[in-house]
C-alpha positions as CSV (number, residue, x, y, z in Angstrom):
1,X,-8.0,-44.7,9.6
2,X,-12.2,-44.6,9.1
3,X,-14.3,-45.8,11.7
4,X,-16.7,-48.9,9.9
5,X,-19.9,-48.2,9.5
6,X,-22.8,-50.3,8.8
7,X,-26.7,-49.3,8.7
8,X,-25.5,-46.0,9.3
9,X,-24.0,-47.4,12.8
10,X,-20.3,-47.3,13.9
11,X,-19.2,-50.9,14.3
12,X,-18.1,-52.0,17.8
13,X,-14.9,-53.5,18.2
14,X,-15.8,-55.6,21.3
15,X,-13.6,-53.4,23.8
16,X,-15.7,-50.4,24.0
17,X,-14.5,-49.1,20.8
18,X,-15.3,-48.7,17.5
19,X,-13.6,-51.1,14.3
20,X,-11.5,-49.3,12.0
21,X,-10.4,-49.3,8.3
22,X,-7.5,-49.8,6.7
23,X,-6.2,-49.9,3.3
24,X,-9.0,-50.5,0.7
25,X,-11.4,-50.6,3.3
26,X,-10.9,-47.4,4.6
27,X,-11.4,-45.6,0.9
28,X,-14.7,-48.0,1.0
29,X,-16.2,-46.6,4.0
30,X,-15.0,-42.9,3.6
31,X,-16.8,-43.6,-0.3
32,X,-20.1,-45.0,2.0
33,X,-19.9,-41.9,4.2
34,X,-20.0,-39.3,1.8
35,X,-22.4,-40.7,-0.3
36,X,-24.3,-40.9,2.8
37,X,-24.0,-38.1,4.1
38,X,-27.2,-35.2,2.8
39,X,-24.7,-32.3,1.3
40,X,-25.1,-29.3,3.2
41,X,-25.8,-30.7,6.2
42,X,-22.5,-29.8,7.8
43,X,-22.3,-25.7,7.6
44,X,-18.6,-25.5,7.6
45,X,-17.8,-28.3,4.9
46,X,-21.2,-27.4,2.9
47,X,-19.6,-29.9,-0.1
48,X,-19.7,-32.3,1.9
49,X,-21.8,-35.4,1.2
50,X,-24.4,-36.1,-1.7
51,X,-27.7,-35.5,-2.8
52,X,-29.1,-38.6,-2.7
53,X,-31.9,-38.5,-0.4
54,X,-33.4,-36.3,-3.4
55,X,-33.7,-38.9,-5.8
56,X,-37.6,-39.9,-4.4
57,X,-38.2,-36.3,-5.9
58,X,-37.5,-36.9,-9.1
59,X,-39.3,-38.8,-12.3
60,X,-38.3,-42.5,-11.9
61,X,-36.6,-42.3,-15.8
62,X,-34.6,-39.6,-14.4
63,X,-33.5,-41.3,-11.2
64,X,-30.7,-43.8,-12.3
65,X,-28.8,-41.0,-14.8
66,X,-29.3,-38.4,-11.5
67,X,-27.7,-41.3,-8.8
68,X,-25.0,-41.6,-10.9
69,X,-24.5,-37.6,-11.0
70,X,-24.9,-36.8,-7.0
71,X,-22.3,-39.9,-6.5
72,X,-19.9,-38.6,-8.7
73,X,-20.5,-35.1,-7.3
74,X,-20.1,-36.1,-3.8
75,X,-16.7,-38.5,-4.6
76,X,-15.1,-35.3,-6.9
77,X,-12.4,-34.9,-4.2
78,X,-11.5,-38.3,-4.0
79,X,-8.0,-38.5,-5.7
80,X,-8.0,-41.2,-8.8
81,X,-11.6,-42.5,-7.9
82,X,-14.2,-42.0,-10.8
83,X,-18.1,-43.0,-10.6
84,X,-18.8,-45.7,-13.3
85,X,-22.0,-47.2,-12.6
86,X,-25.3,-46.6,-10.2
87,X,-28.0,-49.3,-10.2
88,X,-31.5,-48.6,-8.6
89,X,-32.7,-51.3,-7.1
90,X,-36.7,-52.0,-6.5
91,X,-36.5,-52.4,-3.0
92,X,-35.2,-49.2,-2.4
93,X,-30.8,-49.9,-2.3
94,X,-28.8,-47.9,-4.8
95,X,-25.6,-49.9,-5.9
96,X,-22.6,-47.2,-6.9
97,X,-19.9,-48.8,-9.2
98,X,-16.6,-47.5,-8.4
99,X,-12.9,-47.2,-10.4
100,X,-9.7,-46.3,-8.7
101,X,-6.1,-47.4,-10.3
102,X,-7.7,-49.9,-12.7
103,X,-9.3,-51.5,-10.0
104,X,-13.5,-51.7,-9.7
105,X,-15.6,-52.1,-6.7
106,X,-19.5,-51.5,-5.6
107,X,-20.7,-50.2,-3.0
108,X,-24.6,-50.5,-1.8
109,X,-26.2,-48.1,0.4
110,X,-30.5,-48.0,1.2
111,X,-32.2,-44.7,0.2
């Protein structure tokens, strides 16, 4: 099971401990994770994570084609799962469009 995370903080579960995933939810916040993660920043999984945070680098008419890339880059070992979408947002969220078994699903994260 993933710990839930929210605003980059684990979710307390009221006892002292931290809420957990399960099922759909779990593939959602392990999606949320890596694509929150900066890649590289853990030496001994250096595939780990995305590279996001270097979208403010980049032209703005390159930006939404690039999100899309560094998603789907950062979700490659996620069995089944393929990027389908990434929306920029003007106040700074990026909104990832998700397929796994037939099924859709978005997840939003803040850049």
């Amino acid at each position: 099971m993933e710990l839930m995370v929210r605003g980059g903080d684990y979710l307390p579960d009221g006892r002292g401990g931290f809420r957990r995933a399960e099922g759909d939810d779990e593939l959602l916040q392990r999606v949320l994770w890596k694509l929150s993660v900066r890649r590289g920043s853990f030496p001994f999984l250096p595939e780990l994570g995305s590279r996001l945070y270097l979208l403010g680098r980049e032209k703005p008419s390159l930006r939404q084609a690039l999100a899309r890339q560094y998603a789907a880059e950062a979700l490659a070992d996620e069995e089944g799962l393929s990027v389908t979408g990434a929306e920029l947002g003007g106040d700074g969220t990026l909104k990832i469009t998700i397929q796994r078994r037939g099924e859709t699903a978005e997840v939003e994260l803040s850049l």
